[in-house]
N, C-alpha and C positions, 0 to 999 in steps of 0.2 A: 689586474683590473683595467677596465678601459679597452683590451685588445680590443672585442670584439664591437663595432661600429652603428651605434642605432641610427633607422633610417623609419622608411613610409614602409608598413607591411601592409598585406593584405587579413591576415589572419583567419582564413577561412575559405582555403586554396584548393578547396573540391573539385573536381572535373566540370560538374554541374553548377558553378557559378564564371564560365567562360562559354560565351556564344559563338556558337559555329554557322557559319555560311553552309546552306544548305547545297547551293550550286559548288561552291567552290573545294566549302570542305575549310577555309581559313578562317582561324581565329579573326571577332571581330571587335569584342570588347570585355575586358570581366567586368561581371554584376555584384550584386551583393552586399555595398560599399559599408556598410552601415559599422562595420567591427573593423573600418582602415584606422591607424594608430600608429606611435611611433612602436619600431620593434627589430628584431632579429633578422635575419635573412635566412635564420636557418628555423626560424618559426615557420613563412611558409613555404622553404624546402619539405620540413618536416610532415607537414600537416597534408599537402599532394600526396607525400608518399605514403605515410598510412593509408590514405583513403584510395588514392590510383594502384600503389603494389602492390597492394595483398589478393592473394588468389580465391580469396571467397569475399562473398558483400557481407556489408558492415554489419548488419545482424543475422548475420550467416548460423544457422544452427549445427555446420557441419565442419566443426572445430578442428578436427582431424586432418581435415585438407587447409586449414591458413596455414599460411609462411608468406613469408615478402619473395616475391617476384623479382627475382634481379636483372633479369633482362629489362623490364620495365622501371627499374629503380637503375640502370644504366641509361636506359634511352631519357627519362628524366632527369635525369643528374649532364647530359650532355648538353641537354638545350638551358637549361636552369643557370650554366656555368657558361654558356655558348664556348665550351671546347676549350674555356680554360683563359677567353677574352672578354670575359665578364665583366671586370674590374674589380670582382669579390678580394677583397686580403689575403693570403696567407691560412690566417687567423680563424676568417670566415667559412674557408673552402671545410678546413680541417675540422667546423664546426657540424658541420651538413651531415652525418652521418647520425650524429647526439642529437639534430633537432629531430631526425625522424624519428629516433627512439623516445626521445623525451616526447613528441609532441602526442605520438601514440599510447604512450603510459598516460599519458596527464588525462583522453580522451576517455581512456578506460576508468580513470578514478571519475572522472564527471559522470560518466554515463549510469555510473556504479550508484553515487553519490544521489543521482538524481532520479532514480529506481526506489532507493531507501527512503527519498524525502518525497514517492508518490508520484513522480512523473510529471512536475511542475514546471520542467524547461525546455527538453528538448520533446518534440511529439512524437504520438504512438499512434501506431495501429492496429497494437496486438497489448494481449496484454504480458509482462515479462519480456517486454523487446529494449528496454533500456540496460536490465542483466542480459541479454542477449551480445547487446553492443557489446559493451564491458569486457562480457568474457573474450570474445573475437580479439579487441583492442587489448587485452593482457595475453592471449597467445599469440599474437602477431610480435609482440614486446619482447617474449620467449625466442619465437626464430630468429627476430629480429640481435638478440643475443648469441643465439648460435651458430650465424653468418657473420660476427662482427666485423672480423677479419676482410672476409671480402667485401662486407661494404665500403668498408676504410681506402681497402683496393680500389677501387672503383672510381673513387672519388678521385683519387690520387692518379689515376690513371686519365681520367676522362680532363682534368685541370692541369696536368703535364703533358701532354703531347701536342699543343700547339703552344706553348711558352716557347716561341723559337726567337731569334733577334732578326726581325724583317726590317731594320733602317734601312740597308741597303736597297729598297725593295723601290723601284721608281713605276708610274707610269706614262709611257708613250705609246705613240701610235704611227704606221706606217703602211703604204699603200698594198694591198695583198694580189694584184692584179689578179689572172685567169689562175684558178688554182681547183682543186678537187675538197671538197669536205664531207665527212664520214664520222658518225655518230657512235661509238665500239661500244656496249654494251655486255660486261663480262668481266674476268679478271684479268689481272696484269698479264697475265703467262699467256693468253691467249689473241695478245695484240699483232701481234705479227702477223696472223690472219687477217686480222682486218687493215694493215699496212698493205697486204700482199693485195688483197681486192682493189684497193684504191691506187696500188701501181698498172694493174692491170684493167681496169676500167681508164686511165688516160693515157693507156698506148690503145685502146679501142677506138679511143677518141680521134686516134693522129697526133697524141702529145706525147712529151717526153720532160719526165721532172729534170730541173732546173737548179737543185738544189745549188746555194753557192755562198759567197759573203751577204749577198742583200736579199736571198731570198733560201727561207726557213721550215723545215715539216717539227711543225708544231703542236702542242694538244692544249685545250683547253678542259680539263678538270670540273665536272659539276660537282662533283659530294669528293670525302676521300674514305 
């Protein structure tokens, strides 16, 4: 009792309750505030992921094609965790796999629940669209069972591989005089190509690298 750590959730982590910049394309605020509460992390881990993974929409009548999305249940799980520097616990991380299953059952019994009791809570536009929900939300529940394994992976994957020990890790700065820079765009294996170009464009120049104790061919890393 106790592991796991209550905080602010949001509880109602739909794609459609986070605003996007039209020019940019960048998150600019979530909405929706009215169900913040103290709560889980892995509530709305959970409740994203039913709603953004699964391969058909939420009253999807075409049962046969839900299953959870794991590419999108990875690419969520990497920003969710930011790569493992989160601050999430141990406890927490190993939690996120149960919140999407649990939060995805629990949606199907509501949706169920609220079909039975006449469609008093959540709104329709059809009629039988809250048994609609339901059923999605209980076979997404199902695949969600029969990938358990790699979810677990997933998680464990995406929150391990940058737990490194960066103490060591200082920053300075030093003067980079006349130097060549080149933007490489591709895989590892294929950099020497673009090393080769940028030796050969500053002997075009009249130059000649300099490589030595004070002066470095270095990269700068965007994504990894």
């Amino acid at each position: 009792a106790g592991e796991l750590p209550v905080g602010v959730t949001h509880n109602d982590t739909k794609f459609n309750n986070v605003l996007i910049d039209a020019d940019t394309g960048e998150g600019v605020c979530v909405i929706d505030l009215d169900t913040v509460m103290p709560g889980l992390t892995a509530y709305d881990f959970g409740d994203a992921i039913r709603f953004g993974a699964n391969t058909i929409a939420e009253d999807s009548l075409d049962l046969h094609r839900c299953g959870i999305d794991l590419t999108r249940y990875r690419q969520y799980a990497e920003g969710f965790t930011l790569g493992g520097t989160s601050g999430l616990t141990p406890a927490e991380t190993d939690a996120l796999p149960l919140g999407a299953k649990m939060m995805t059952f629990e949606n199907g019994m509501r949706f169920l629940a609220d079909y039975l009791n006449g469609d008093v809570y959540f709104k329709t536009s059809r009629p039988r669209q809250n048994l609609d929900r339901a059923r999605t939300q209980l076979a997404l529940t199902a695949d969600m069972e029969a990938h358990w394994d790699e979810m677990r992976r997933i998680i464990r994957e995406v929150t391990e591989k940058k737990q490194q020990d960066f103490s060591a890790v200082e920053f300075f700065s030093w003067e980079e005089g006349l130097c060549v820079q080149c933007m490489h765009i591709g895989p590892y294996d294929e950099e020497p190509a673009t090393v080769a170009a940028m030796e050969e464009y500053t002997r075009a120049q009249g130059y000649e690298a300099d490589f030595g104790e004070d002066r470095f061919y270095h990269e700068i890393y965007l994504s990894d």
